[in-house]
N, C-alpha and C positions, 0 to 999 in steps of 0.2 A: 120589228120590235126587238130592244135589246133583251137577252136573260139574263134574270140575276144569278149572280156567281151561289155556286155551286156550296152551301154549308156542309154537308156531308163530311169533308173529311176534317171537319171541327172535330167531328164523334170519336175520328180513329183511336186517337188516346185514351181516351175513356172506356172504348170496346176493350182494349189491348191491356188496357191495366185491369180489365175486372177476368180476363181471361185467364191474365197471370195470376190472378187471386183466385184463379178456381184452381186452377192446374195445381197450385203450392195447396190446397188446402185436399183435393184429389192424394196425393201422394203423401199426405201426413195422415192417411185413412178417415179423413172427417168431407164427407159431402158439400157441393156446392152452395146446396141449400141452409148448412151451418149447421146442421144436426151430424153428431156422429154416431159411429156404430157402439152402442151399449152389449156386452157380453151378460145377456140372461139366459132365460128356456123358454122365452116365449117364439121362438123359430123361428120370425120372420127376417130372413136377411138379407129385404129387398136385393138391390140390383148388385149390390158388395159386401156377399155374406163373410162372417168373420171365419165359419167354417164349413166344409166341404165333408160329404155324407157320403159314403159306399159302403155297398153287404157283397160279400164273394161267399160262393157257393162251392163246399166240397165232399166230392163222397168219402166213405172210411178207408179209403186209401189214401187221401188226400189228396188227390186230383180235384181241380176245377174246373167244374161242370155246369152243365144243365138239364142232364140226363141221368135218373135213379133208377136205381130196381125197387120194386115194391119192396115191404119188411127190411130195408136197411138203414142207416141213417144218414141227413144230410147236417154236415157241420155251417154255421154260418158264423162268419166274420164279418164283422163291421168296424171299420174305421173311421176316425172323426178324426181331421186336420185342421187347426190353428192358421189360420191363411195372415195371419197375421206377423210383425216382428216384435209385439207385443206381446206381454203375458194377457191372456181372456179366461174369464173365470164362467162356468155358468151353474147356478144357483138351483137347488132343487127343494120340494117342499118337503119328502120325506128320505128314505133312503132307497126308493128304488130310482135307480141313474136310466138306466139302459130295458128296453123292450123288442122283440121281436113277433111280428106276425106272419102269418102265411093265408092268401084269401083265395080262392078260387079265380080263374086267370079272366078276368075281363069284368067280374065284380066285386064290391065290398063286404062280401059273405066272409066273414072272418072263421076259418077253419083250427085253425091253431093260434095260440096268445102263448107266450112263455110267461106272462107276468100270472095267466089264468093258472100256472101248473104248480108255481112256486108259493112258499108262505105268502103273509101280506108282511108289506113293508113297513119298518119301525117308522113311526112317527119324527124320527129326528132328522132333521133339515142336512141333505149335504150339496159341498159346493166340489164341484173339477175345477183342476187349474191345469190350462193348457200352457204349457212356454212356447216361446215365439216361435213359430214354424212348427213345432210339435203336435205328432199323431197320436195317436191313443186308440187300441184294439179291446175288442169286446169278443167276445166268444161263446154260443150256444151250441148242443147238439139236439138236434127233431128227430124222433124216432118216425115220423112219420102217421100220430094217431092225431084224434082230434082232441081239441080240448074239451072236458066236460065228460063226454063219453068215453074214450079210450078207444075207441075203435078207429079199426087203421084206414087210411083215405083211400078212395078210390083212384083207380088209375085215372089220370089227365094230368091237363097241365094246370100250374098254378103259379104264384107270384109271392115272392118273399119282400120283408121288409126288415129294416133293420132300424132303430132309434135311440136318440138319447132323450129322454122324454120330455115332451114340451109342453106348453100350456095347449090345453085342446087335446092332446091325443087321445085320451080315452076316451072321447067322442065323436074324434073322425080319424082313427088310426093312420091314413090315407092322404091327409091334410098335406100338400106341400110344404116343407120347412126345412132350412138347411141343418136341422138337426136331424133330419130325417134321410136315408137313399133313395134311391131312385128304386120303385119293386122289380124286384129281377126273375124274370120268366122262367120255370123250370118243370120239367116234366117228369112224370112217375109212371115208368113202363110195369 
């Protein structure tokens, strides 16, 4: 019995032109799927976030650490990057931009809040505008107490975070979002 010839490489053109149309649309920052990425606060940025979230850890000499002494303070620096070559703007509902937490190391027990320490924020909407490639630093110092009480923490280890605030954080501080870091382990001898 003969077989029929082989239609398969009818398709190749077809596969090859829709590849090139992913590739070009890949590299002009908008997904295959035709949705691009929108610069707001709501964090999620799926698999090609627009920006890149780290907190560095420093004691009052300025060394970068992971190790305090009790009763001194740790400096924390957060950095947000534009991964972008575009200008991204992201939109906030009032004026507080930036929060930092500190939670006990392995759960969500929120020990310290820097938003918990400061006034409350004015009701007036503000917007960041990142340029193309550009970083933007943020900077708190933690004495080390907790929030609410004032009393200084116990020795162990704990977990920092650092944020620009997004939709949801004040009710899962914790949440993954590229507007957030990754929490960084630190200890309190």
């Amino acid at each position: 019995m003969e077989r029929p010839p082989n239609h398969g490489w009818r398709r190749l053109p077809t596969l090859l032109g829709i590849l090139v149309i992913c590739a070009a649309s890949t590299s002009s920052n908008k997904s295959c799927s035709g949705f691009g990425s929108s610069s707001n606060n709501s964090g999620d940025g799926g698999n090609d976030p627009t920006f890149v979230t780290t907190l560095q850890l420093q004691d009052a000499s300025g060394n970068v650490t992971d190790s305090f002494e009790r009763n001194s303070t740790i400096t924390m620096i957060l950095t947000v990057r534009n991964r972008r070559d575009t200008t991204e703007t992201i939109d906030f509902t009032d004026s507080r931009t930036r929060d930092f937490v500190v939670v006990r190391d392995n759960t969500e027990t929120v020990v310290w809040q820097l938003s918990k320490e400061t006034a409350a924020p004015s009701p007036n909407p503000i917007t960041l505008t990142f340029g193309p490639n550009e970083s933007q630093t943020f900077t708190t110092t933690w004495d080390m107490t907790e929030s609410g009480s004032g009393d200084p923490v116990r020795v162990g280890t704990y977990e920092a975070r650092g944020v620009l605030v997004f939709d949801g954080f004040d009710g899962h501080p914790l949440r993954a979002s590229q507007l957030g870091s990754e929490l960084e382990q630190f200890t309190i001898n």
